[in-house]
N, C-alpha and C positions, 0 to 999 in steps of 0.2 A: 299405530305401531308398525315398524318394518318388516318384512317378509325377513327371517333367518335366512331362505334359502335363496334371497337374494345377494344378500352377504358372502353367501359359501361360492356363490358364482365369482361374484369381484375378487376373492381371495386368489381362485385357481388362475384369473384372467394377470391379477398381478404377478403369483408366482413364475407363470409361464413367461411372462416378459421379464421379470428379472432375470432367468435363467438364458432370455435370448441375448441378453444385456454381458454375459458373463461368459460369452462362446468362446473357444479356441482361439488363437491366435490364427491358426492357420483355417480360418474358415474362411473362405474367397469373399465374404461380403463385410467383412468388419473392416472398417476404417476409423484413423482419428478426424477426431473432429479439428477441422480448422477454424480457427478464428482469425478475422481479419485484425491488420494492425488501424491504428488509431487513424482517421480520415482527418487530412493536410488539406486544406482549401491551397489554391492558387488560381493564378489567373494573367493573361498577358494583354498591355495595352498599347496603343498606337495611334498616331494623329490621323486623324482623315486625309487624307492626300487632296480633297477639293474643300474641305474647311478648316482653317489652321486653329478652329476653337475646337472644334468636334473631336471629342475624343471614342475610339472605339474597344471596346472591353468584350474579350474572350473566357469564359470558364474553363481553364484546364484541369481543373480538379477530376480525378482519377479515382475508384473508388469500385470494391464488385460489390457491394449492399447497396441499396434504393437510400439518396437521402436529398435532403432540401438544402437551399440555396438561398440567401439574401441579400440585397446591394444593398450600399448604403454609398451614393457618390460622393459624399460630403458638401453638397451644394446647399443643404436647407431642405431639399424635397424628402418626401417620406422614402423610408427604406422600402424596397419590390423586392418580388419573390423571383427569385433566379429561373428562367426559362430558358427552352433552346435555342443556340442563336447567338450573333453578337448583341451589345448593348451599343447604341449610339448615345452619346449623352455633350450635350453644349453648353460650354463654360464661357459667358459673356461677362463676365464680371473681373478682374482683377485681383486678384491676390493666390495664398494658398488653398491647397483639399489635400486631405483626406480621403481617399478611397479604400473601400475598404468589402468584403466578400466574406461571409462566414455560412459556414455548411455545416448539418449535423447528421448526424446517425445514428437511430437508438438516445443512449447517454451521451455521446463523441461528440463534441463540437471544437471546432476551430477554424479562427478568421488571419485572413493574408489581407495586407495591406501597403497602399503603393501611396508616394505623393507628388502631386502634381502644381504648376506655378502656373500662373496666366498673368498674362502682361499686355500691353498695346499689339503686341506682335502675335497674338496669338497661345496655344499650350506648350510648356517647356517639358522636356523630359529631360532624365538624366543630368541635373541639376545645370541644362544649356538652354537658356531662351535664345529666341531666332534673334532679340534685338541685341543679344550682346557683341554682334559684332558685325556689322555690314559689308566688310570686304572679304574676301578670301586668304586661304593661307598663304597663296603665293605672292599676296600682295601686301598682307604684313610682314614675311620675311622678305625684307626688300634688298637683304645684300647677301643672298643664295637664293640658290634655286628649290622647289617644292615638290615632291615626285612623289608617284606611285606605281604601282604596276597594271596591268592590264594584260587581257585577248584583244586577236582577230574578233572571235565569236563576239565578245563585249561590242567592242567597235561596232557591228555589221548588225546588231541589236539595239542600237541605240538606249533610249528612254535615259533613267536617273542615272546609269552607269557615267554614260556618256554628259548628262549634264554635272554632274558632280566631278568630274576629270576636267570641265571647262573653268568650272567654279572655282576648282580649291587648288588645282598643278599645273604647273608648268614645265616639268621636267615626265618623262614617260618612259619605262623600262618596260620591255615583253617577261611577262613571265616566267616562258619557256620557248616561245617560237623563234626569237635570233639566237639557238643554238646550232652545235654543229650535227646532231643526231636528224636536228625538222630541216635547217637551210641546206645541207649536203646528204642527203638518204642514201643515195649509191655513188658510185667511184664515178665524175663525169656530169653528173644530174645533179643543179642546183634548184632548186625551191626556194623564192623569195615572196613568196607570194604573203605568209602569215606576216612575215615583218614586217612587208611593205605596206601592206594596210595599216599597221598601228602608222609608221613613220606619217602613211600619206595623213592619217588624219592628226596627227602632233605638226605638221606641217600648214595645214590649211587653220588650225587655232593657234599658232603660234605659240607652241610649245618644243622645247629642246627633247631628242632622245639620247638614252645613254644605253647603248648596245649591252647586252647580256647574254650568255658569255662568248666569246671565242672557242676557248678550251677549256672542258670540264671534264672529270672521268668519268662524270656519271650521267654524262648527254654526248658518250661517245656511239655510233653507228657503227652496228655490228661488222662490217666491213671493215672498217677500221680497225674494231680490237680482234678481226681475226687477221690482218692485213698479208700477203703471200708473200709481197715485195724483198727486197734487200733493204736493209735501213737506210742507204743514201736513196731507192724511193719512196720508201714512207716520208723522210724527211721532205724530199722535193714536193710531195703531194700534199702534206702541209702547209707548205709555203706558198702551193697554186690556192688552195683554200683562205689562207687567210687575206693574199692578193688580193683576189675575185671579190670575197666580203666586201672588204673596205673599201675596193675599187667602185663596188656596185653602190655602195651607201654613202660615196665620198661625198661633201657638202651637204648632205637631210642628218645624217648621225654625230652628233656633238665631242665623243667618246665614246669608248671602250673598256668591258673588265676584257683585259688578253686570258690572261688563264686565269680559272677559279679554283680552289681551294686546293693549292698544290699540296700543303703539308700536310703528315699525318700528326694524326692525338697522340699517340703514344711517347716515348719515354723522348729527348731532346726533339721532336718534331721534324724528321728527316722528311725528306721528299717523299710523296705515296710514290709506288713501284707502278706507275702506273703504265699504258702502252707507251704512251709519249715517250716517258724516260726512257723505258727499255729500248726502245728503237733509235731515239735520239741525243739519247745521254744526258748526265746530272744535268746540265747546261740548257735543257732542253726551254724554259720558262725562257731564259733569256734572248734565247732563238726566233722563239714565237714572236716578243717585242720588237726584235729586231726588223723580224717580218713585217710587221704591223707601222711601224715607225718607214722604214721603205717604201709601204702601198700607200700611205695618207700622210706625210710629214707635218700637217694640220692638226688632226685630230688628236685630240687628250686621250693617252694610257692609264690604266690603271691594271693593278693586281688585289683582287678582292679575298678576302676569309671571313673566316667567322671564330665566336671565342677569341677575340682580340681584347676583350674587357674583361673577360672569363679567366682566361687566363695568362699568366707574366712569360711565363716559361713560351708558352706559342707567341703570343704577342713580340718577344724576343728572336724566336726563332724565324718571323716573318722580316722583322725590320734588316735583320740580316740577309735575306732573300734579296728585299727591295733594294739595299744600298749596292749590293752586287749589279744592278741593273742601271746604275748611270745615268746618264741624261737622256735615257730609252723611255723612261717611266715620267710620269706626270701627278699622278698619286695613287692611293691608298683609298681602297674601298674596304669600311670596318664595319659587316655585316650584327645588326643590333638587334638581334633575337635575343631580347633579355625577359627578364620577368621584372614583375614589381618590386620585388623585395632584394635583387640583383641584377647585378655584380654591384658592389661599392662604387660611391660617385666618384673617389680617388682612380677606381681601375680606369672610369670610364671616360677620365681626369688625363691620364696616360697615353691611352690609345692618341687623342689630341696634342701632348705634348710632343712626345713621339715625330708626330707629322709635320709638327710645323718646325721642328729643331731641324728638319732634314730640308725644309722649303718646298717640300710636295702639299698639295691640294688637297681633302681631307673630306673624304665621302661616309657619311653614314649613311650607311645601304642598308637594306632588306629592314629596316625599324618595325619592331612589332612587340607589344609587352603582355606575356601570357600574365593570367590573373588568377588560373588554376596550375602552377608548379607543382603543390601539393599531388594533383590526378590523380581528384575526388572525380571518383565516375558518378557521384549519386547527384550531383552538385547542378540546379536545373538554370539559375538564372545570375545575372552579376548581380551583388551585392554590393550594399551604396558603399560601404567600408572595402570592399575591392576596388571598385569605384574610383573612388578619391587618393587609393594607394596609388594604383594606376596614372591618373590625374597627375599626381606627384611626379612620377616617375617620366612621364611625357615632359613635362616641366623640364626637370635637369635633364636629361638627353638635351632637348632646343638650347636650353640656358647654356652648357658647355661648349656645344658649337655655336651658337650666335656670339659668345666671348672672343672665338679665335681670329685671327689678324684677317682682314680681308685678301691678302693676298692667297689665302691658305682654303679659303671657303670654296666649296664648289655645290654641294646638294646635301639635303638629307629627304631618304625616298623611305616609304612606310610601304611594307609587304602585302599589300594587300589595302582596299578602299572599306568591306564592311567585312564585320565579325564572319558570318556563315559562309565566306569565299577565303578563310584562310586555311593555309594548308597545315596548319598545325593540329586541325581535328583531327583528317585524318594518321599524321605523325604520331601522335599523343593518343589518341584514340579515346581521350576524355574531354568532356565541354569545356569552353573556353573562349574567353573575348576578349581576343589582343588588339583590337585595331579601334579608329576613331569613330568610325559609324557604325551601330547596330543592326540586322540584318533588313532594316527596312529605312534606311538612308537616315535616321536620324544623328544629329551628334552628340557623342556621347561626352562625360567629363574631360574625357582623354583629348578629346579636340580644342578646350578652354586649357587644358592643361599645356599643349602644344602653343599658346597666343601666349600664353602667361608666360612661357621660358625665354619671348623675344623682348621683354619689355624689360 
């Protein structure tokens, strides 16, 4: 039989913890309780870089509870129990997998899942095998040129940067160092030093450069937009800048954007109030060409924007710009920051009709197709259905310009060589994978989709 006054103890022991259960709000140790949400397996994979079978597999599953881990590579071998560390794993066989990662916790389970192709060539990702294409882009588009941009730093770093720029372009824009803010820094003191490295080595692989930009409002040197001068010297000072430039790059630089994104967004698209104008007058774009046409009577002009596909009204207001400019100008640079799901193939239809009814050359510059417009900050990885949207959309961009007359053809350059070097993370300030290679030089859909619009 049980002691009663055993019982009378557990009672007290209970009631005194219920009542610690039931304290004040305001008592300094009471908190709620959290609970974790539901545990997401994931996980990131990549080819070996010294075996093109070898695939290497990362756990990024995230999680504050303790929980377990199971592979399953889809190869036939038995499923293992997820440990620290990569997995290496070698796919000698041909066909599809299956891969697949699932974790649990407590009751919580859930598995993430990738698929993989193996061919004579080695592992496919991103539904591109290595054998589906043996030449480079610049050698299937054979009646334009292939561009991307690039650094010094890039350059003077060699490795994949520098082989995938031999590989795949032969046209090369600096990013930012042939503007006027890096090549002119103070009034007198030119710096050619960033340029000159990309030029010299587009030069020794026998690649064309197309200078970027002249004039921009927003790679002006403070000097400049504080400038003390009278307007006919700021104008003269101008025109010793753009002399010197073109002087200095005459025969290694192919072309020029002379000014960049003169118009503004707003309502008919006037000129931005920028220094230039105000010191040199509405006329000022046409000045600059003039200058530029004087220093290198060789070398191809153009006037670049962007939202030329985006929008009719700017688009409009640009073509107007360009006709005002005469036989100064050579073509049209129509910057292709689009998304997947935009602008309409008709807009992007336009921008090309546009250029070739005026008989100017027809540059699609800056190409890059965001695949989060949406800016889902939560959004971790591309999705095979962005993917293929994307794919798409490489597609018609090439297909449009590979239709247009050759005499009208000049380049189409893509903003950037892999996803985690474009400048739109930080713009956007949410993930996203605009570009043809993934942050570890593989190619993605978007590069099949690029071959597919020449054919």
């Amino acid at each position: 039989m049980k002691n009663p006054f055993n019982n009378l103890i557990c009672l007290a022991v209970l009631i005194i913890t219920l009542s610690c259960s039931n304290s004040s709000d305001d008592s300094p140790t009471s908190e709620p309780i959290k609970i974790p949400e539901a545990i997401m397996a994931s996980f990131d994979y990549t080819i070996s870089p010294t075996d093109a079978y070898v695939l290497i597999l990362n756990n990024t599953t995230t999680y504050p509870l303790p929980y377990t881990g199971t592979w399953d590579f889809g190869n036939g071998t038995k499923a293992i129990t997820d440990i620290t560390g990569v997995k290496e794993v070698r796919y000698s066989t041909a066909g599809s997998y299956t891969i697949s990662l699932t974790v649990s916790s407590d009751d919580t389970t859930n598995t993430a899942t990738k698929e993989i192709i193996v061919n004579d060539g080695g592992i496919c990702l991103n539904a591109v095998c290595n054998d589906l294409n043996t030449t480079g882009l610049k050698d299937a588009a054979k009646t334009f040129s292939v561009g991307t941009i690039t650094r010094s730093s890039y350059i003077s770093a060699g490795g994949r940067h520098t082989e995938i720029l031999k590989e795949e372009f032969n046209n090369l824009t600096s990013e930012y160092e042939m503007k006027m803010n890096v090549m002119y820094p103070s009034q007198g003191n030119y710096n050619f030093s960033a340029g000159d490295a990309i030029v010299n080595f587009a030069q020794v692989n026998g690649m064309n450069v197309h200078g970027h930009a002249l004039i921009w409002h927003n790679a002006t040197p403070s000097w400049v937009e504080n400038f003390s001068g009278t307007n006919a010297e700021f104008e003269s000072m101008i025109e010793d800048y753009i002399t010197t430039t073109l002087k200095h790059y005459k025969g290694k630089v192919r072309s020029w954007d002379v000014v960049n994104e003169a118009l503004e967004d707003g309502s008919g698209h006037p000129l931005r109030n920028s220094i230039f104008r105000q010191k040199m007058g509405d006329n000022y774009v046409k000045k600059c060409f003039q200058f530029a046409r004087n220093a290198d009577p060789d070398v191809m002009l153009f006037y670049n924007d962007y939202n030329m596909a985006s929008s009719a009204t700017k688009r409009k207001a640009m073509f107007n710009l360009v006709d005002e400019l005469g036989d100064l100008i050579d073509g049209i640079g129509a910057q292709m920051h689009i998304s997947y799901n935009r602008p309409s193939t008709s807009s992007i239809q336009a921008v090309a009709d546009g250029t070739v009814s005026r008989g100017l050359k027809l540059h699609f510059a800056e190409l890059d197709i965001r695949t989060n417009p949406e800016k889902d900050a939560n959004v971790s990885e591309l999705s095979a259905t962005k993917a293929s949207a994307q794919k798409d959309k490489f597609k018609e961009v090439v297909k449009i310009y590979n239709a247009i007359p050759l005499d009208n053809k000049f380049a189409l350059t893509t903003w950037g060589v892999r996803d985690n070097e474009s400048w739109l993370l930080d713009f956007w300030g949410v993930p996203d994978w605009p570009l043809m290679f993934d942050e570890n030089y593989n190619k993605k859909a978007a590069y099949e989709g690029f071959l597919e619009g020449l054919e």
